[in-house]
N, C-alpha and C positions, 0 to 999 in steps of 0.2 A: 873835845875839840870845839873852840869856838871860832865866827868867821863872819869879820863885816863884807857883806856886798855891797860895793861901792858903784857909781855910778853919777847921773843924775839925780839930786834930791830935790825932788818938788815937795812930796810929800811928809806926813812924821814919819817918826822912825818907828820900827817894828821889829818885834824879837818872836821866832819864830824855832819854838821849841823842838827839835826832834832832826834827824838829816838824816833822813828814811825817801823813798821817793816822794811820799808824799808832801814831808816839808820842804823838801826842794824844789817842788814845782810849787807850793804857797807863797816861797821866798823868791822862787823866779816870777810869778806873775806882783808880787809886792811890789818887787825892784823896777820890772816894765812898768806898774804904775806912776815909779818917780818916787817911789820910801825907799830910802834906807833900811839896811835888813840886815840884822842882827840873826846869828844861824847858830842854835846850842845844841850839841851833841854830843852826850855820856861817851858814845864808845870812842875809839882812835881815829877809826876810818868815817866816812860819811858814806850813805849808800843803802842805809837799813839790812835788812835780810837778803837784798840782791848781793850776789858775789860769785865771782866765777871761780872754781875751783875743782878740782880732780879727783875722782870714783874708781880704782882697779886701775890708773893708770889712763881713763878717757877724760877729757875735758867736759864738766858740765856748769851749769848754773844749778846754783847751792842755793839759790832765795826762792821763794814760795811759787814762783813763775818772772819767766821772762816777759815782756809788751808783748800783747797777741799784735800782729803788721793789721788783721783785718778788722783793729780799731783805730780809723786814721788818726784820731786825737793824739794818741799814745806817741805814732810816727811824727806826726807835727811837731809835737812839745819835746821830742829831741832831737827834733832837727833845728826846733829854736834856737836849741841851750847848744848848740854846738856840736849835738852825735851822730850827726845823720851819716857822717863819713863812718862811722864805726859799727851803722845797723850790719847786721849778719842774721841770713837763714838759717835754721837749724840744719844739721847735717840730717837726711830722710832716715830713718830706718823704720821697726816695727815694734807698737804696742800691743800689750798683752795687757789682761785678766787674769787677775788670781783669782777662780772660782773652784768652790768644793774640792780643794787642795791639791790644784795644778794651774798649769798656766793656760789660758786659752787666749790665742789670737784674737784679738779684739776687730770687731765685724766691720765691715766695711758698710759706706752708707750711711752713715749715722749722724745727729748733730747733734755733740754733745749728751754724747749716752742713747738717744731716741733712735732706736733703729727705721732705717723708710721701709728694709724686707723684712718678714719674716723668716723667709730663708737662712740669712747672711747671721742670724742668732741663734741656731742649730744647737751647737757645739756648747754653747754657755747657757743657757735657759732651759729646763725642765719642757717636753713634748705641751705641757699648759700652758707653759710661760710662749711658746710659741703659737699657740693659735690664741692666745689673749694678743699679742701681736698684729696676726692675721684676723682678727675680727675688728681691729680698729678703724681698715677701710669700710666697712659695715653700719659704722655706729654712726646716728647723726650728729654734726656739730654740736664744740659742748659751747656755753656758753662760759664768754672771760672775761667781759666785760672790760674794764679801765686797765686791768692786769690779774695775774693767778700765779700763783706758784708753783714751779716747774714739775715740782716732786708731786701734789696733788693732780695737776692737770693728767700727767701723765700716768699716774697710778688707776684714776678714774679710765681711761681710754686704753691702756694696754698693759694694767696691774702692776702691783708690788713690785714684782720679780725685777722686771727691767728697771725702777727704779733702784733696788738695792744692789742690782751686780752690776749696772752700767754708768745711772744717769747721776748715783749717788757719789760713786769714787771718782770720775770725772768731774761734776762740780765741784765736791768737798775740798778734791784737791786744786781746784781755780780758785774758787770766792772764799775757802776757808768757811764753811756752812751748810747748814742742814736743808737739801732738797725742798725739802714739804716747808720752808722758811724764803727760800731765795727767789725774787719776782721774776717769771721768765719775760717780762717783757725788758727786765735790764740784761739779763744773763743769758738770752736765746733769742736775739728779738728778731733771730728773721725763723726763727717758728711762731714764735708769738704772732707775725704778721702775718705768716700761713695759716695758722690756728682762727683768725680774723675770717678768712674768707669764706 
């Protein structure tokens, strides 16, 4: 599928390989520049891996993740492009953990895998894995400097464990990435900014 955006052309033209979200917002902020904007795309539909489609008969989204609302960018840049009539909450229910081959409710309190109780991670963490938890109000400030990576920060202050059963399969499945890799000051930054004080 190919697709000129038409518009005003102040600018040259630009051809804008992919119609994934990401090229659609390169080609929508080209075109507000005033280019012309050439949009190529292998598959049928435009849209990349976003798609909404149906699981057992429930409606979900089949692409890698929906726009988190509590990055306003995300909200802006389709309410640009025209979709802000079409934003939609997710309908509320409950996540779960698959640990040690069952499912455990996944704790309350948390950001992004980092549990605030010890408590509240009973049920999913090893009696260690919990007072590794509970010793992190204990421990002094670590230092992060410019940024640190979420998987390390957190492994250093409340161990492994809560990385591999929480903070891992929650980011893995947002940024597509290895914890001990991803900078929490992009991917968690209002811990990062508590981690600051």
């Amino acid at each position: 599928m190919n697709a000129d955006i038409t518009g005003h052309h102040a600018g040259p033209h630009a051809v804008v390989a992919g119609g994934g979200i990401a090229g659609l917002a390169a080609a929508h902020r080209l075109a507000l520049a005033g280019h012309r904007v050439t949009l190529l795309e292998a598959d049928a539909r435009i849209g990349g891996k976003l798609l909404a489609g149906e699981i057992a008969g429930a409606p979900v989204d089949l692409g890698a993740e929906s726009l988190l609302a509590r990055r306003p960018e995300a909200v802006a840049l389709a309410r640009a492009v025209g979709l802000g009539d079409r934003l939609q909450a997710p309908a509320t229910t409950t996540a779960s953990v698959w640990s040690r081959g069952e499912l455990v409710p996944m704790p309350k309190g948390h950001v992004m895998g980092v549990p605030g109780d010890p408590a509240a991670v009973g049920g999913l963490l090893s009696e260690e894995g919990v007072r590794r938890v509970g010793a992190d109000l204990e421990l002094p400030p670590t230092e992060i400097g410019e940024d640190i990576a979420i998987g390390a920060y957190v492994a250093a202050r409340m161990g492994h464990e809560v990385v591999d059963r929480l903070v891992e399969p929650l980011l893995g499945g947002v940024y597509a990435g290895d914890a001990h890799r991803i900078s929490m000051k992009a991917a968690v930054p209002a811990l990062f900014e508590a981690a600051r004080v």
